[in-house]
C-alpha positions as MATLAB code, in Angstrom:
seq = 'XXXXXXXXXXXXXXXXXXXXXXXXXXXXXXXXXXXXXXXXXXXXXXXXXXXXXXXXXXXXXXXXXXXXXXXXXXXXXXXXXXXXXXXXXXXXXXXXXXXXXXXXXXXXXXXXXXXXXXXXXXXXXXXXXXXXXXXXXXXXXXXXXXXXXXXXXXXXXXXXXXXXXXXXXXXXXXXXXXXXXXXXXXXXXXXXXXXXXXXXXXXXXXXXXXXXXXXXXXXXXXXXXXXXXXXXXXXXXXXXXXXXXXXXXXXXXXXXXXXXXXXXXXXXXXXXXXXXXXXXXXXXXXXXXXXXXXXXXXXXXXXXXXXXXXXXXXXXXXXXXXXXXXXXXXXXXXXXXXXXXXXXXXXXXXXXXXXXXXXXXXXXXXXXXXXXXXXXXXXXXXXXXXXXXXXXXXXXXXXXXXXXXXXXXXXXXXXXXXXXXXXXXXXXXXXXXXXXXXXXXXXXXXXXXXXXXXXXXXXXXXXXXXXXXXXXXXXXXXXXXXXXXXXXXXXXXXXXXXXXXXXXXXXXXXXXXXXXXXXXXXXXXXXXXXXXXXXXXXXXXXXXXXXXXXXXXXXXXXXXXXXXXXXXXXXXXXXXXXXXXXXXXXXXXXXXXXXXXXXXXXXXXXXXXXXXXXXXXXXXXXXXXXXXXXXXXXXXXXXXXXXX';
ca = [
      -9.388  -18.489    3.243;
      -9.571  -19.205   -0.535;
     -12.999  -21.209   -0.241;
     -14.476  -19.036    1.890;
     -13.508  -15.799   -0.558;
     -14.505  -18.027   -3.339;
     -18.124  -18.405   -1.504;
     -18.225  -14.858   -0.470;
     -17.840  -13.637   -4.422;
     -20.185  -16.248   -5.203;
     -22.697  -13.922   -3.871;
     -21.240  -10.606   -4.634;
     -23.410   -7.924   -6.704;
     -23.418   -4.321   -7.913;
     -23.752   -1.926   -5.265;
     -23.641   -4.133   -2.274;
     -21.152   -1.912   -0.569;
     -23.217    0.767   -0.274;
     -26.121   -1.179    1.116;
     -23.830   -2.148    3.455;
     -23.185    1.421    4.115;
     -26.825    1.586    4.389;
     -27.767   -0.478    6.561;
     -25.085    0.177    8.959;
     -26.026    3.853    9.291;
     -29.742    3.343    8.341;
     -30.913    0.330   10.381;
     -34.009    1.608   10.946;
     -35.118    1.655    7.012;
     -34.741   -2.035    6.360;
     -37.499   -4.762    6.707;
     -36.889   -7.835    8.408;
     -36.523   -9.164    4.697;
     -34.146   -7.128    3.755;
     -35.882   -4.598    1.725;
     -35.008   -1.292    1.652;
     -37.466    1.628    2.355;
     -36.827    4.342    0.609;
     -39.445    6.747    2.301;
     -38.512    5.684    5.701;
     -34.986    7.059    4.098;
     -36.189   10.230    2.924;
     -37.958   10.464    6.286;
     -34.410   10.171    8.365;
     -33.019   13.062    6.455;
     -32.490   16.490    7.635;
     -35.571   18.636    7.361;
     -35.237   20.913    3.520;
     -33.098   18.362    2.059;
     -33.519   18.521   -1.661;
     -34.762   15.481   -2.986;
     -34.481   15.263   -6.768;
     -35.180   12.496   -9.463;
     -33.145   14.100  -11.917;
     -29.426   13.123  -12.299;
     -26.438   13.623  -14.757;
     -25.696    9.596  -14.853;
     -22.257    8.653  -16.476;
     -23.214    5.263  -17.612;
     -21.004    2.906  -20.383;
     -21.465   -0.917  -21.083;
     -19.644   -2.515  -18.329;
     -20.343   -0.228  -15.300;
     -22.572   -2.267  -13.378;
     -20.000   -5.378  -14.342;
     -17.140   -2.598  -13.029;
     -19.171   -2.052   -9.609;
     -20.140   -5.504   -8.879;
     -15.556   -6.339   -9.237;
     -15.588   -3.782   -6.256;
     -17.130   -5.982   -4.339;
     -15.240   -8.970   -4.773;
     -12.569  -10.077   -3.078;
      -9.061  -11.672   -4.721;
      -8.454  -15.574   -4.036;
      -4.923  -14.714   -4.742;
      -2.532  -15.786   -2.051;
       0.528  -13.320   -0.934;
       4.103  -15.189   -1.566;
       7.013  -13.685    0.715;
      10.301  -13.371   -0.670;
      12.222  -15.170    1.975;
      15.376  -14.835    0.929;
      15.491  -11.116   -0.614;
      13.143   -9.797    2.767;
      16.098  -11.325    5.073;
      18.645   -9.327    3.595;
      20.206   -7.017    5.863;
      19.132   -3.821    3.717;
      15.402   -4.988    3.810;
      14.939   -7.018    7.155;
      13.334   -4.100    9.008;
      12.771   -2.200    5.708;
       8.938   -0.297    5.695;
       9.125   -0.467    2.093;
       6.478   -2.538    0.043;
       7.015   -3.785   -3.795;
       4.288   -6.257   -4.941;
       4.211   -8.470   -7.823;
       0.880   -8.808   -9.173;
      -2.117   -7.507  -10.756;
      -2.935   -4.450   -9.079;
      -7.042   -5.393   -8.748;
      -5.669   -8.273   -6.288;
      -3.202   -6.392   -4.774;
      -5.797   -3.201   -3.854;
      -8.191   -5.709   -2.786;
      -5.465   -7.883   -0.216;
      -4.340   -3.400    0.572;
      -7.591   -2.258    1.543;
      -8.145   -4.819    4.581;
      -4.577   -3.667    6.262;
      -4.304   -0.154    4.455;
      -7.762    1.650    4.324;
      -7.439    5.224    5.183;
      -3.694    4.953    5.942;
      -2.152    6.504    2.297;
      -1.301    9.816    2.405;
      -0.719   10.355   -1.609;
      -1.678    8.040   -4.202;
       0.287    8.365   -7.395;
      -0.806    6.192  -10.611;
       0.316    6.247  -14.303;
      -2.043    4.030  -16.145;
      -2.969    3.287  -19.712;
      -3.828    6.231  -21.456;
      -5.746    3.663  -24.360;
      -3.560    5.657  -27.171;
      -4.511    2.668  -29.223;
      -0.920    1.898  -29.387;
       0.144    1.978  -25.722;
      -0.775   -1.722  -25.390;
      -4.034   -1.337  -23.536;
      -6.607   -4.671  -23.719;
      -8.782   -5.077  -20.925;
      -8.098   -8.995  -19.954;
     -10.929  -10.768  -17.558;
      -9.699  -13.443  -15.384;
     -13.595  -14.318  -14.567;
     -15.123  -17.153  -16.016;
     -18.991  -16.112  -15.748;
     -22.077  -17.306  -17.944;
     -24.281  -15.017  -19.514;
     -27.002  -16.837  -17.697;
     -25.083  -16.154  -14.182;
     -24.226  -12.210  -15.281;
     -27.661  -11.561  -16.504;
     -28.910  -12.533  -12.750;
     -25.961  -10.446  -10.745;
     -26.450   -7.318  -12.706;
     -29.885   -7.770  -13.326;
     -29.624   -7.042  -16.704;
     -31.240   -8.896  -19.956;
     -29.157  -11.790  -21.808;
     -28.253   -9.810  -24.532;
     -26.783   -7.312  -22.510;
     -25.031   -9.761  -20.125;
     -23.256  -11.273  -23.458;
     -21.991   -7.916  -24.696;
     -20.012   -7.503  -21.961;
     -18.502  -10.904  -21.373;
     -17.588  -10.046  -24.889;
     -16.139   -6.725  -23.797;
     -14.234   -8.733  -21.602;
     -12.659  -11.921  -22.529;
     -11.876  -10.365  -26.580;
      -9.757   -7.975  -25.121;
     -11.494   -4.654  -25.914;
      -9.706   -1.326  -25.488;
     -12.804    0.713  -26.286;
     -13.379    3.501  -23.913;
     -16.188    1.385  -22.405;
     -13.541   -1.511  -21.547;
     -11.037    1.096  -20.030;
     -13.651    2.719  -18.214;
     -14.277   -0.712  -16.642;
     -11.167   -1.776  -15.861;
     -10.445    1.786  -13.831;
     -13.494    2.250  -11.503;
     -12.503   -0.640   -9.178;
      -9.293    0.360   -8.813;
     -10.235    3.775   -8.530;
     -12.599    2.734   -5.820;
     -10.119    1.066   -3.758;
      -7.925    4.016   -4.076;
     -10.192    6.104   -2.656;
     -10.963    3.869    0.730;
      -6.864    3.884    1.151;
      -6.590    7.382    1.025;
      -6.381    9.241    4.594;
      -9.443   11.629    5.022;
      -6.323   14.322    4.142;
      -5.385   12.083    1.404;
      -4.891   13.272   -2.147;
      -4.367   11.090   -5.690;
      -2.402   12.502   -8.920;
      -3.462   10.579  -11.953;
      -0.998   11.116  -15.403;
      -3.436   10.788  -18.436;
      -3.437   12.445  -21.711;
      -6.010   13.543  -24.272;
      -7.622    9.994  -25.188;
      -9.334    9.582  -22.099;
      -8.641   12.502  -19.866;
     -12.494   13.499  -20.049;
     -13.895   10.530  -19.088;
     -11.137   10.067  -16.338;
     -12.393   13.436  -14.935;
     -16.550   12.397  -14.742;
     -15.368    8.787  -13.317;
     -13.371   10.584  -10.574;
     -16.266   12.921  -10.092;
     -18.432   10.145   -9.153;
     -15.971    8.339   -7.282;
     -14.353   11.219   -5.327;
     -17.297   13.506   -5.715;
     -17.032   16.804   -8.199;
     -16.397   19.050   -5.315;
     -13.028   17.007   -4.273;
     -11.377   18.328   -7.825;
      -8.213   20.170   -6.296;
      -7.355   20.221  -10.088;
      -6.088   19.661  -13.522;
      -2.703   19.597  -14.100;
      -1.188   20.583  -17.338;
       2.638   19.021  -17.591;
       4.524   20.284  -20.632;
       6.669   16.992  -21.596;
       7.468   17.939  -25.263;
       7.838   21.220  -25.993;
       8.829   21.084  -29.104;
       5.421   18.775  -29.599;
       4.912   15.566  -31.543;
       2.148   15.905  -34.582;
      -0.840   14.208  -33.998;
      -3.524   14.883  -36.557;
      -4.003   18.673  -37.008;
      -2.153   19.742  -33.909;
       2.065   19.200  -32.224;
       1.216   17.526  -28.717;
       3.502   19.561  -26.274;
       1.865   18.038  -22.631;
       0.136   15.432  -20.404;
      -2.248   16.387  -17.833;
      -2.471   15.141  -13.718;
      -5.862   15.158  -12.484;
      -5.606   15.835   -8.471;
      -8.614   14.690   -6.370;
      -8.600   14.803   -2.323;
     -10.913   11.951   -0.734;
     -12.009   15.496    1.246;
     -10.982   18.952   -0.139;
     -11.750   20.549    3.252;
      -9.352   19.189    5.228;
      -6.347   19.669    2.507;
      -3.774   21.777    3.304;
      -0.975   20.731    0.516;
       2.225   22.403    1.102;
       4.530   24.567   -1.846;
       7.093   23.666   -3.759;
      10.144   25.078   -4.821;
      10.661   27.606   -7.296;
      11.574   26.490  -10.134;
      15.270   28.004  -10.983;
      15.758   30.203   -7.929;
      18.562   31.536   -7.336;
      20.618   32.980   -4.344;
      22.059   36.235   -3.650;
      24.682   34.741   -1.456;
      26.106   31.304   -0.206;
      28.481   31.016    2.532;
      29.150   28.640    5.500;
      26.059   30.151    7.298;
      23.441   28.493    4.243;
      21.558   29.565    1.467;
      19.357   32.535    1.569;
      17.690   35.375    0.054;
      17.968   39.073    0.658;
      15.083   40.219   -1.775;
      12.246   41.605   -0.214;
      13.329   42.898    2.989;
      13.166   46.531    4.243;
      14.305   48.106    6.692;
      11.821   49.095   10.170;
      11.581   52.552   12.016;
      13.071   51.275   15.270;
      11.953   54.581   17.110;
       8.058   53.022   16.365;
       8.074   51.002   19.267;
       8.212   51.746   22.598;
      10.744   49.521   24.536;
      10.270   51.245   27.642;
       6.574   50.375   28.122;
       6.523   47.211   26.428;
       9.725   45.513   27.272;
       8.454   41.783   26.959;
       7.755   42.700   23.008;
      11.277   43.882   22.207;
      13.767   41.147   22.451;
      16.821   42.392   20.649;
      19.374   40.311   18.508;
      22.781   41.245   18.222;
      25.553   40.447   15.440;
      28.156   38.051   16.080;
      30.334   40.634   14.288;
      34.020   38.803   15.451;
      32.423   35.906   13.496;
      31.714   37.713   10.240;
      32.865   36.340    6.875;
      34.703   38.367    4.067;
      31.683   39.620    2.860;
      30.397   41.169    6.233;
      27.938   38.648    7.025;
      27.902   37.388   10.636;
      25.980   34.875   12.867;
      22.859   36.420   14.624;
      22.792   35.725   18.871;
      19.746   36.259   21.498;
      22.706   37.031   24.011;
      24.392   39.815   24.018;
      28.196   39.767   24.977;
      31.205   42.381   24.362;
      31.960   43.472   20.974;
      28.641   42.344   19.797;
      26.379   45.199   18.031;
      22.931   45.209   18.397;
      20.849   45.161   15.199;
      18.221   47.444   14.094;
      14.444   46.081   13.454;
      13.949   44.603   10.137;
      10.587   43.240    8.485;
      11.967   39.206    7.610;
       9.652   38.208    4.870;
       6.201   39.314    5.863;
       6.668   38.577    9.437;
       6.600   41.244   11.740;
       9.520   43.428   13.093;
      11.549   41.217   15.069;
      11.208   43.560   17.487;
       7.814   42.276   18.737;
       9.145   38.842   19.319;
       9.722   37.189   23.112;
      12.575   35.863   24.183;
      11.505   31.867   23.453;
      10.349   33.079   20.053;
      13.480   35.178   19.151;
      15.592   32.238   19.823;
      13.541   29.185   17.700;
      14.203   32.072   15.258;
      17.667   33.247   15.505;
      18.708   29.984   13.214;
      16.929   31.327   10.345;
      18.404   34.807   10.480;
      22.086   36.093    9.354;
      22.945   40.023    9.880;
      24.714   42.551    7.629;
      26.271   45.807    7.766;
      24.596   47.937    5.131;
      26.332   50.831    4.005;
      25.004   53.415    6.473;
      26.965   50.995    8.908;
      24.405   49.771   10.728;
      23.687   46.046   10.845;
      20.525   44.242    9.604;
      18.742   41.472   10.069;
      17.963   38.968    6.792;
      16.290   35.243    6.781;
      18.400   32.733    5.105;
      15.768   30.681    2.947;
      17.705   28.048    0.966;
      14.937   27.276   -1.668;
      11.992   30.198   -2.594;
       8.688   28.685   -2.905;
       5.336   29.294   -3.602;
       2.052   27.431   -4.460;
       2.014   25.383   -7.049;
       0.755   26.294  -10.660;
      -1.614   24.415  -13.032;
       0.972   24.269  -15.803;
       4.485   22.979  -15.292;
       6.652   23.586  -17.872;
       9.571   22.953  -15.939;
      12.384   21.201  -18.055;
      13.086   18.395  -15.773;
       9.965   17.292  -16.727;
      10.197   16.637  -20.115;
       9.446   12.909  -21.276;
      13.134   12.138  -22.768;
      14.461   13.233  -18.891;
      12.872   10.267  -17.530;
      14.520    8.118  -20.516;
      17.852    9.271  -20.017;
      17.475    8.386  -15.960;
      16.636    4.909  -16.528;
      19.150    4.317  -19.405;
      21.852    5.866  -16.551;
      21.050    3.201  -14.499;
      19.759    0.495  -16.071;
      21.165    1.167  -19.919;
      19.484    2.515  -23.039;
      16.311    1.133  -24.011;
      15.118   -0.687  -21.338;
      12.371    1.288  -20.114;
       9.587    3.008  -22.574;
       8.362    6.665  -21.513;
       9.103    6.360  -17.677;
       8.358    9.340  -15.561;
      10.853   11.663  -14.747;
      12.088   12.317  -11.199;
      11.416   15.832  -10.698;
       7.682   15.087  -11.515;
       7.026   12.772   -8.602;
       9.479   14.606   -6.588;
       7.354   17.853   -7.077;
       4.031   15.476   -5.987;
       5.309   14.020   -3.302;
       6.515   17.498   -1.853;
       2.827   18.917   -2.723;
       0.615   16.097   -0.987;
       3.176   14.633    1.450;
       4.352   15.097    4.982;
       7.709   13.867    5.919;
       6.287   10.003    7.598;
       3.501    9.976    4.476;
       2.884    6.174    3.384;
       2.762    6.839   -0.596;
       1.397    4.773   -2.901;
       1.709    3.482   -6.732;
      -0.187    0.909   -8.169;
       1.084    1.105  -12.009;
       4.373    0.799  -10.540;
       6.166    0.829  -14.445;
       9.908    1.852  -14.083;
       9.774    2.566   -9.660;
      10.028    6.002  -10.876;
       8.142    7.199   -7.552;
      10.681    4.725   -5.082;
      13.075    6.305   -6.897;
      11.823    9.949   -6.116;
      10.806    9.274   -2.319;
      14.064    8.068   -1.552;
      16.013   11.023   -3.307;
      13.947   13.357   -1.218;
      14.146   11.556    1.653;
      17.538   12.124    1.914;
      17.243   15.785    1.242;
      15.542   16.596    3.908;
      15.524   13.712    6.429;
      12.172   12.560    5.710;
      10.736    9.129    6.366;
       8.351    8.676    4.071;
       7.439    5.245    2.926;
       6.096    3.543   -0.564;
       3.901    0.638   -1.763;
       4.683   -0.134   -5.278;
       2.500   -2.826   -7.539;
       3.653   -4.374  -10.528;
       1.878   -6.788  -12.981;
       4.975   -8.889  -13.864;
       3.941   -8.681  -17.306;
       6.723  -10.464  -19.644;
       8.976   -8.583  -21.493;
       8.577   -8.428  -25.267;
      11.463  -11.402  -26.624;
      12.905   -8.144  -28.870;
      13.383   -5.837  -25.919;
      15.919   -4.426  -24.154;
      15.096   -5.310  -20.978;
      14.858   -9.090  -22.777;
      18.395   -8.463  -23.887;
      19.703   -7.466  -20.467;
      17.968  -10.620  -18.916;
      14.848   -9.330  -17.650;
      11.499  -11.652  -18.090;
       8.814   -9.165  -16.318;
       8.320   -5.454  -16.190;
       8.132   -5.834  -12.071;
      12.538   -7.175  -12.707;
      13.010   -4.371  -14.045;
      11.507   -1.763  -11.719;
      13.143   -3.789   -8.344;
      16.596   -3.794   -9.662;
      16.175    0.015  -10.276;
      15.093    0.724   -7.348;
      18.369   -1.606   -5.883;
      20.759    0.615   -8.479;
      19.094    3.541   -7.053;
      19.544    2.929   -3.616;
      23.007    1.758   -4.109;
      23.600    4.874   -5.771;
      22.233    7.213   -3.306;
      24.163    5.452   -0.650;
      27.080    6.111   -2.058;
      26.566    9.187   -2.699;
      25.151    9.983    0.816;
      26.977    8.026    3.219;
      25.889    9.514    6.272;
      22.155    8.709    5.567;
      21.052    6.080    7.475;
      17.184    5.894    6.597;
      15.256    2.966    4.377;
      16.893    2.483    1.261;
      15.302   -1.294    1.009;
      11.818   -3.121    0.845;
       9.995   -6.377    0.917;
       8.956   -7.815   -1.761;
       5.615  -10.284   -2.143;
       4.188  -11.918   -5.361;
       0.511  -12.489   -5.544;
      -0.076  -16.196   -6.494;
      -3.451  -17.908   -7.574;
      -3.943  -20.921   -6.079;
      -2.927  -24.043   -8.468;
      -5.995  -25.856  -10.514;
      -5.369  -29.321   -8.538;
      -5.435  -27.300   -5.761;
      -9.005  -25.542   -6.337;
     -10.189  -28.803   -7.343;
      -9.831  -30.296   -3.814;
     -11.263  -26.892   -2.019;
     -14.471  -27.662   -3.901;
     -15.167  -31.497   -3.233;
     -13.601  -30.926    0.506;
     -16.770  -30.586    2.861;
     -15.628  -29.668    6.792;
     -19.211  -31.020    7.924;
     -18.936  -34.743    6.262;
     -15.168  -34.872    5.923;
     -13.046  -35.452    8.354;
      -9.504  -35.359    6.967;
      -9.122  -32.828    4.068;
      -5.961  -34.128    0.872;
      -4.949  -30.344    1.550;
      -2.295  -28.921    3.857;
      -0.274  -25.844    4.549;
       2.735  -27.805    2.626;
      -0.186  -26.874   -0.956;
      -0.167  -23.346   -0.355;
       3.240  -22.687    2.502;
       3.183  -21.893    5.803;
       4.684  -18.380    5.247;
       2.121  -17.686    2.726;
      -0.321  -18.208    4.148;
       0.464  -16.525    7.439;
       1.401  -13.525    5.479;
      -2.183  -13.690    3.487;
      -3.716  -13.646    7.172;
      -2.130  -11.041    8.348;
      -3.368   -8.694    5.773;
      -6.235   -9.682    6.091;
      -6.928   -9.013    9.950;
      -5.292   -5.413    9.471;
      -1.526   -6.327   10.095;
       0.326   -5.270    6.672;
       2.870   -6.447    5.267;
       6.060   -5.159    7.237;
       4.638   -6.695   10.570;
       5.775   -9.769   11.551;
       4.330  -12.819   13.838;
       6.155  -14.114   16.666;
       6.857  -17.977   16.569;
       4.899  -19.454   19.884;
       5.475  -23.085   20.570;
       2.728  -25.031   22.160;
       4.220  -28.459   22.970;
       5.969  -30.005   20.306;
       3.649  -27.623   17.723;
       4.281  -24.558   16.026;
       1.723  -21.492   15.906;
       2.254  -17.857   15.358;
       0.907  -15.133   17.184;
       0.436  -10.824   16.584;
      -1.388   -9.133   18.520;
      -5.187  -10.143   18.842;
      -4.339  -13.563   16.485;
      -3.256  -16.737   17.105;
      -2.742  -18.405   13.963;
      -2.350  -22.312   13.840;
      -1.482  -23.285   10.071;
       1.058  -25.876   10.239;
      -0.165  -29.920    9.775;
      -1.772  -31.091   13.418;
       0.858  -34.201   13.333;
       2.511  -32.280   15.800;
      -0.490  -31.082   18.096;
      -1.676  -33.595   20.728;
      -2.738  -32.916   24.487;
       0.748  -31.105   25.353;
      -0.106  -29.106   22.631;
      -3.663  -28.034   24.612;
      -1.669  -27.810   27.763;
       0.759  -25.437   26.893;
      -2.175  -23.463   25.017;
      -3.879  -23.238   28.317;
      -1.247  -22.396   30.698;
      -0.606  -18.992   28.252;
      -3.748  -17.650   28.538;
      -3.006  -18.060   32.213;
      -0.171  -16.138   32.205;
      -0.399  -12.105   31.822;
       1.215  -11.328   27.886;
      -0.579  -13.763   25.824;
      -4.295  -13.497   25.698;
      -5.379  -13.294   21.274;
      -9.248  -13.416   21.157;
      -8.839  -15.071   18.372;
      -7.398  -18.520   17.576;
      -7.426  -18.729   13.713;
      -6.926  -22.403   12.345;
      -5.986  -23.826    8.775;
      -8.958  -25.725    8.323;
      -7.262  -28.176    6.194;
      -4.305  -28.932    8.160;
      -6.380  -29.497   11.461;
      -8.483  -32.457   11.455;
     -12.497  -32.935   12.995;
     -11.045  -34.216   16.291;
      -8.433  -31.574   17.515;
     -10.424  -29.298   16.511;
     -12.905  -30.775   18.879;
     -11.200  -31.127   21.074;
      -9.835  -27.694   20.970;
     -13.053  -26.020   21.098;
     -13.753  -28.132   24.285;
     -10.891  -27.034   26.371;
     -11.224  -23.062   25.214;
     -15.088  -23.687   26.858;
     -13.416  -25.383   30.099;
     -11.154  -22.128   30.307;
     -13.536  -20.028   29.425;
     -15.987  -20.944   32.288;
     -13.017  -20.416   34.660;
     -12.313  -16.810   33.620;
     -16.021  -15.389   32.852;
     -13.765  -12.039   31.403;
     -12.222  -13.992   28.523;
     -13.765  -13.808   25.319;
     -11.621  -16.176   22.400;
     -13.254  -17.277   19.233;
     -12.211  -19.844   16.867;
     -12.055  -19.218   13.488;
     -11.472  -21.849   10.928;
     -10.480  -20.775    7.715;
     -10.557  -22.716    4.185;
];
């Protein structure tokens, strides 16, 4: 666990991910030492390849630093909130909220998560000099040990430690702290995935060339130009009226983002039938088609005329009955005459369609469309995106003042109805004021959806002269959960009838304490046999919960409680974890472990043990009896894996 990450980083470097990559596609140009061959490379491409030595390198002091943090992994551990996650509302909830730095949190993500995120959404720093921006390094490394990983002189390796620990917000240190996250962001995404990034003048260009070489140049969908002041705010020599939101797809091919409403439509008419639009349509030559050749292509409709409203519009039918009137052909909003449709066609249709008698007194067919729409624009200057709208919606449900320049609604609404489908797993790793809970659960109610959010939140204190301090909030991550409990309570009660996820879990990421660490590092599994550690250090549910992200399971799967004798394990799927003290494990324990795998359910390949609750000789003796069974069933393959 914890050791064995703090081992693993021990070794990490820049660029070791892709040499991973590499290898595992390119086997055949490494050397039994390890060293790469670069013409046996060139050799395994595809013939007229263009092989160049020039390059348009985006490089800043830090980089190297930046890409050797993407391949380390956290040693934070990930808390459960027992008692909010067993609340009725959030028991089954698929809803995520983590407390934590987000660099942890993407790096715990990626191991359950990686291609599974449908639309990232992030609203980071934008280094205005006065946004509170430092870049903060939690790393404790010598300029002797940087200078080695990087491969860089002393001199250089000191300038950034510098960068790091004085808490820089040059561009260089912003630029550092963005590329791993970035990075991870990228391996979430589904191949179909797309990110929106808010960002403003101070660092949208360099934003835009670090995407580039992240996402790739040709994986721009965009650049997004919000207006959010209109009135602007003088900076310098110019009024600031907008933002921008960069969009990148992890593969622009295979994006098909859908349109979004027009902004302000309006509707001709509104009854009891729905919303719709009569613009557009005209009227079709019925006489141009020959229904007695082609029968199968003219299924009529007829108007439900003893139905009609006050205004003459009526119900459209497939089936025709007496009194009904048959309608003439109409083109319905670029589709063809309804006259060409078959009869399974005409019906999946007939839902969409309302009939009126026009003043020649014939009746005609229009679609009912309760919201126009169209593909989206690179400016939005709609005014439910202006910055004080997002103010005021926080201050409604929070009070005035507790929240500093959080998004408006409408904007994430408008991005999640872009890059989302209706079951999209969404994602926000600057989770601020919940902002995008807030919007996914509004539109999930407007049209039925199920789509479901990850939120991250440093729980960065409060400033002692706040609001939020005022209104008892310590952390920024208090304040966004309790909106997004206002909201849902709200939207509940406004929606009664709606039964989908209005809750979430909640986890906080934890560093192991100092004592703690102390003890990893002097405990050797090969001399000692008893370790001062035990689950009771780090808690059972922790550390299950850590494990199960880990091995792929996220974080709103649960473990079924197995006992084996008198002792407690847990098993999902292809895992049996054993992380409670062995007090309780003794040759019943082996038994009852032996007569599951006989059975037909239960048969994990692997058995995953809390090195420092089991001691040398169950372990032993463990491994002994898994050999005994294993030799009686030549099919069963179960490894042991002891963690630390």
């Amino acid at each position: 666990m914890i050791k064995d990450i703090m081992n693993h980083n021990a070794e990490a470097a820049a660029g070791q991910k892709e040499m991973d990559a590499l290898r595992k596609y390119f086997p055949q140009c490494f050397h039994a030492d390890g060293g790469f061959d670069i013409e046996a490379f060139k050799a395994a491409l595809p013939g007229g390849t263009t092989i160049t030595d020039e390059t348009s390198g985006f490089n800043w002091l830090g980089k190297n630093y930046a890409r050797m943090l993407t391949n380390m992994d956290t040693t934070t551990l990930i808390r459960p909130d027992e008692e909010h996650n067993a609340k009725p509302e959030n028991k089954d909830s698929q809803n995520v909220y983590i407390s934590g730095d987000n660099l942890d949190a993407l790096q715990h993500l990626v191991k359950s998560y990686s291609g599974k995120v449908k639309v990232i959404y992030i609203d980071p720093p934008y280094n205005t000099g006065s946004d509170g921006f430092v870049y903060n390094d939690k790393f404790n490394f010598t300029a002797e040990e940087l200078a080695k990983r990087l491969d860089v002189s002393r001199e250089r390796a000191e300038r950034i430690l510098s960068m790091t620990r004085r808490g820089s917000a040059s561009h260089a240190a912003w630029l550092t702290f963005m590329l791993p996250r970035l990075s991870f962001a990228r391996d979430l995404l589904t191949d179909d995935g797309v990110i929106f990034i808010s960002i403003d003048d101070n660092e949208d260009v360099n934003l835009n060339m670090i995407c580039n070489e992240i996402f790739g140049e040709e994986n721009l969908l965009g650049k997004i130009t919000v207006i959010v002041k209109p009135e602007g705010r003088r900076y310098g020599t110019f009024a600031k009226c907008h933002e921008y939101c960069l969009v990148y797809a992890k593969d622009a091919e295979l994006i098909d983002t859908n349109e979004i409403n027009v902004e302000g439509a309006s509707y001709r008419y509104q009854d009891k039938f729905g919303g719709f639009n009569l613009k557009g349509l005209r009227n079709r030559n019925v006489k141009a088609f020959n229904s007695t050749n082609r029968p199968n292509l003219r299924y009529p409709f007829y108007a439900d005329v003893k139905h009609s409203d006050s205004n003459g519009f009526c119900p459209v039918t497939t089936n025709y009955t007496e009194g009904f009137v048959m309608v003439e052909a109409t083109e319905i909003g670029g589709l063809k005459s309804v006259w060409r449709w078959g009869k399974e066609t005409a019906e999946s249709k007939r839902e969409q369609l309302i009939a009126y008698k026009g003043s020649d007194g014939n009746y005609r067919i229009f679609q009912k469309e309760r919201k126009l729409s169209q593909t989206a624009k690179t400016v939005w200057n709609n005014t439910e995106f202006i910055s004080n709208k997002g103010t005021s919606e926080v201050a409604e449900i929070l009070g005035s003042g507790i929240f500093d320049f959080p998004k408006p609604i409408a904007l994430i609404h408008q991005i999640l109805q872009i890059g989302a489908d209706d079951n999209s797993l969404i994602m926000d790793f600057f989770g601020g004021s919940s902002t995008t809970a807030h919007a996914l659960m509004k539109l999930n109610v407007e049209d039925g959806g199920n789509r479901k959010y990850i939120l991250v939140q440093l729980p960065e204190p409060c400033k002692p002269d706040s609001e939020a301090a005022k209104a008892g909030y310590t952390t920024i991550d208090e304040v966004g959960m309790e909106r997004i409990k206002r909201a849902a309570k709200k939207i509940k009660a406004d929606n009664p009838l709606f039964a989908g996820d209005l809750g979430f879990k909640h986890y906080t990421l934890e560093e192991p304490k100092e004592d703690a660490l102390l003890l990893m590092e002097k405990f050797d599994p090969s001399k000692d046999f008893f370790s001062p550690l035990g689950a009771e250090d780090f808690g059972v549910e922790t550390v299950l919960r850590t494990w199960l992200v880990a091995d792929g399971y996220g974080l709103t799967e649960d473990a079924e409680e197995v006992m084996l004798g008198d002792y407690k394990a847990y098993w999902k799927d292809d895992h049996l974890y054993m992380i409670c003290p062995d007090h309780d494990f003794n040759e019943s324990s082996i038994a009852a472990l032996m007569d599951k795998y006989n059975g037909e359910l239960f048969s994990p390949h692997n058995i995953v043990i809390f090195g420092y609750s089991f001691g040398f000789t169950h372990r032993e003796e463990l491994q002994k009896n898994l050999r005994t069974l294993k030799e009686g069933n030549k099919t069963l393959t179960v490894n042991i894996d002891v963690r630390y």
